[in-house]
N, C-alpha and C positions, 0 to 999 in steps of 0.2 A: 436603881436607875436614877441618875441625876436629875436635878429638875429643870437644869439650862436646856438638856435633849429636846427638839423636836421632833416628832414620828410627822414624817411625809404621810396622809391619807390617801387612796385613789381618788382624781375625779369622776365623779360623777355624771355620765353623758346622756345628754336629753337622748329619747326615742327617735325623734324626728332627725339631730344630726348624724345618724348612723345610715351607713350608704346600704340601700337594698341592691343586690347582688341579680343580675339579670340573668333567667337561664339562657344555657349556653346556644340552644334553637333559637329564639329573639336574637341575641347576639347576632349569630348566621343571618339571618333573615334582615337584620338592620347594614347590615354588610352588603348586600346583596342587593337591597335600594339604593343605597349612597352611590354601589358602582353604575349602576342603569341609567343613575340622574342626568349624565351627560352625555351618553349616547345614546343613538338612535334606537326604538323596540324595535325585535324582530317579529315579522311578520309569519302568524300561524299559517301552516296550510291545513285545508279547513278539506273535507271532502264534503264539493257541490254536487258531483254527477250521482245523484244517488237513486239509480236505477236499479231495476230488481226483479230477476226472472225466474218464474214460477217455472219449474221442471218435473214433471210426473205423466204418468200414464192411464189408462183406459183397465177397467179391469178384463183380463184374460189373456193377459202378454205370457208371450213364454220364459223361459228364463235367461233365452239366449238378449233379447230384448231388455228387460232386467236390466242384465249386467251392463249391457251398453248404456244405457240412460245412467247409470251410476257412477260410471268411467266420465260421462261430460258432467254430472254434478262437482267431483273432484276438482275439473279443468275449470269451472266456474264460479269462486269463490263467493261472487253475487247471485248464485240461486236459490232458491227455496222448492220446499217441497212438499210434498200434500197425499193424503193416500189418494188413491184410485178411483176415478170415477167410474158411476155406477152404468150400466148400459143402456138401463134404463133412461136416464136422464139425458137431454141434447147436447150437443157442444157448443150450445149459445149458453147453458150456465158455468164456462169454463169464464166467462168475463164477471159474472159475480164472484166467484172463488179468488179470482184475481184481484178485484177490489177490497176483498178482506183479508188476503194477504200483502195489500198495499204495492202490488205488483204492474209495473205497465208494461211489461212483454211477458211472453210465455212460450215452453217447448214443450206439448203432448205428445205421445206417443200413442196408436191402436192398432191391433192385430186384428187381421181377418182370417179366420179358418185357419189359424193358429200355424200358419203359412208366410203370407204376408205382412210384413210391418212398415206403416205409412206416420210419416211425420208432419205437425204441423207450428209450422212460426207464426209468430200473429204479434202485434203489438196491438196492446187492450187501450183504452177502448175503443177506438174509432177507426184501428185498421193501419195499412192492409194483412193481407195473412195468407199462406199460401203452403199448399199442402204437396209433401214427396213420398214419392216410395223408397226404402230406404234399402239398398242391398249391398251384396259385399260384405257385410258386421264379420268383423275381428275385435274382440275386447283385447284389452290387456293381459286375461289371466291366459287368454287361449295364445297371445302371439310369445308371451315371454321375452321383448327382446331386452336389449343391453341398455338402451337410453335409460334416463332418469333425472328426473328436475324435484324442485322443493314446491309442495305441497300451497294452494294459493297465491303463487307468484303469477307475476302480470305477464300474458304473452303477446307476443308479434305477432301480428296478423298482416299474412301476405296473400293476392290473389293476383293470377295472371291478365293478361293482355284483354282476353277474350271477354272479362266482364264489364270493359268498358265500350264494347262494341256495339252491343245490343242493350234496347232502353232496359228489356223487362228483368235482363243480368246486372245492372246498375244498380235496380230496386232490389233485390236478391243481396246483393252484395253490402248494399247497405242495411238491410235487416240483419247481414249475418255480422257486419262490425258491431251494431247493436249489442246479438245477442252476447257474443263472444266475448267481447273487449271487457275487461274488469274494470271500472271507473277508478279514477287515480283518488289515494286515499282512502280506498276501502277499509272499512274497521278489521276483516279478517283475509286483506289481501298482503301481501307482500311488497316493498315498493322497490321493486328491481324485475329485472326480463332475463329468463334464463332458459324461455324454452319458444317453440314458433311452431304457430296453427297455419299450415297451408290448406288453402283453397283452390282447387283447379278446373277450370272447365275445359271438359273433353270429353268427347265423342256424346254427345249431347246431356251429359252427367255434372257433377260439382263432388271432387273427387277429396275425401279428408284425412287427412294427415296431420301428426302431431311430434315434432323433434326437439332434442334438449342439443342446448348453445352448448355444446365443449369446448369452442375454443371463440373469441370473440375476434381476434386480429386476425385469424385464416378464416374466421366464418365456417369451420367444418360443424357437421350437425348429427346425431344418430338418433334412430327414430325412438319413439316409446309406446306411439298404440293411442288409441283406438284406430281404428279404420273402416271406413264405410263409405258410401255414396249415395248420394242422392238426384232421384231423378225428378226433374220437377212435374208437376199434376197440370197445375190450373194456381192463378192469382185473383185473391177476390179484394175487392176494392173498401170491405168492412170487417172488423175481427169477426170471422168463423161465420163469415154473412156477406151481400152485398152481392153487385155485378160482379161477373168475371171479366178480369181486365185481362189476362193473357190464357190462353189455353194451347197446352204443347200440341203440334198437330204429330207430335211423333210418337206419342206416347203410347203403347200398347198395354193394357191390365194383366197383370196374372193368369185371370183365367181365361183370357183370350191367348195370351201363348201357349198355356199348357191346352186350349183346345186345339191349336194351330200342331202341336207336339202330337196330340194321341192321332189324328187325321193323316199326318204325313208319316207316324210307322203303319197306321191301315192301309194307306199307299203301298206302302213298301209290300205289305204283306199278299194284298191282292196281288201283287205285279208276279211276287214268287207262286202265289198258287198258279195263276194264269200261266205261267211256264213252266211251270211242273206239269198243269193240263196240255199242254201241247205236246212238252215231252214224250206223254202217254199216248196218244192220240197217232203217234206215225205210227203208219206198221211197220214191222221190221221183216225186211222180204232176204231170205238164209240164200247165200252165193252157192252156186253149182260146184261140185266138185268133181273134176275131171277122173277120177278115180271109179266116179260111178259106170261106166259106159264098159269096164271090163267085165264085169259082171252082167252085163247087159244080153238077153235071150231074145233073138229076134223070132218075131211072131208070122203067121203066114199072111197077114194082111201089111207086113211091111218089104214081107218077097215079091207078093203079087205090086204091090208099090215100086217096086224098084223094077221088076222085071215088066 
């Protein structure tokens, strides 16, 4: 090797001027501030209405009862539920079970004589609340129809003409938007309307009905189930307590129909034996027959008669 040759060495680079490499997440995320810098934040929607209703029953429901209460748990993506209260216990501790489940309305359910099932609304704590009998129950598995909507979506609640007539149907009406309406933002609602809860009053009842939107621009509707009715009891002026602020004067109990029923076929029945006894009671007097007079032997007491 000559000795004029230079050999070029590598430089040598400090630590400090060598560029540290950002991972490629920082990167994104430094992107992502720089473009927000100059326009407006969007505004979260935050869910305020956060209301929450306790839904369960009374122990000794049937199963037809059951299924029904299970069917509006579905429709109500805001309830909660709780096992079965005991019989023993009043329905003044359904407002402590409610405050531990942080709940301020509620829908119980109780059966009587495994007959009856009567429903009660109540907004905890301080009222009102007001108790129905519940008839008609169609669940869904018994109606099978064709409707069908998505599970926790938010519905329409429509009610007719008639509950704006009367004060104590306003209050009704308004407990039942309460209970029904899903608060916008629900953590497990849905945030679109694809189905519609009617409400109707007629012939002294609050008649319920549940249809999925198939078509938004004709408004056509096909039903889905449940169905039932309620008749109203009495309104009390405190949850599961208080005055009676309405009492239906039309209301007839159970067991006053069905005594009204067993009296008016003993009616029936008296009326048929009463005319079966009479039936019996005529005598039946046998028609002459002309035929008999041929054979007829006259006696000497009807010669001396005639002679």
């Amino acid at each position: 090797m000559p000795d004029d040759l230079v050999v070029a060495q590598p430089r040598e680079e400090s630590v400090s001027s060598k560029k540290r490499k950002r991972p490629k997440s920082a990167e994104k995320k430094g992107k992502k501030k720089k473009g927000l810098e100059g326009s407006n934040p969007v505004k979260k929607m935050t869910w305020t209405n956060k209301q929450r209703a306790l839904v369960f029953a009374a122990r000794g429901i049937t199963f037809h009862a059951r299924h029904l209460m299970n069917d509006l748990k579905v429709l109500m993506p805001h309830a909660k539920s709780d096992s079965k209260l005991e019989r023993k216990e009043g329905l003044y501790a359904i407002n402590e079970i409610c405050e531990m489940k942080n709940c301020n309305m509620t829908m119980f359910f109780e059966m009587r004589k495994k007959l009856d099932l009567f429903m009660w609304l109540s907004m905890v704590p301080n009222g009102p609340s007001a108790r129905f009998l519940v008839q008609n129950v169609h669940t869904m598995d018994e109606l099978r129809l064709t409707g069908n909507h998505l599970k926790s979506s938010r519905p329409l609640l429509t009610f007719n003409k008639a509950f704006d007539e009367q004060p104590h149907l306003a209050l009704i009406k308004e407990m039942l938007k309460q209970m029904f309406a899903t608060p916008n933002m629900h953590p497990k609602s849905k945030p679109f309307y694809d189905h519609v809860l009617g409400f109707t009053y007629l012939d002294g009842r609050i008649w319920f009905r549940n249809f999925q939107i198939t078509d938004q621009t004709e408004g056509s509707l096909v039903e889905v189930g449940p169905r039932f009715c309620l008749w109203l009891i009495k309104i009390f002026s405190g949850s599961f307590s208080g005055n009676v602020i309405y009492e239906n004067p039309n209301y007839k109990s159970p067991n006053q129909y069905r005594t009204e029923l067993k009296i008016a076929a003993s009616h029936r029945y008296k009326a048929k034996a009463e005319k079966n006894a009479k039936k019996a009671a005529v005598e039946i007097v046998p028609k002459e027959d002309e035929l008999d007079e041929i054979f007829h032997t006259i006696t000497q007491d009807e010669l001396k008669q005639a002679g």
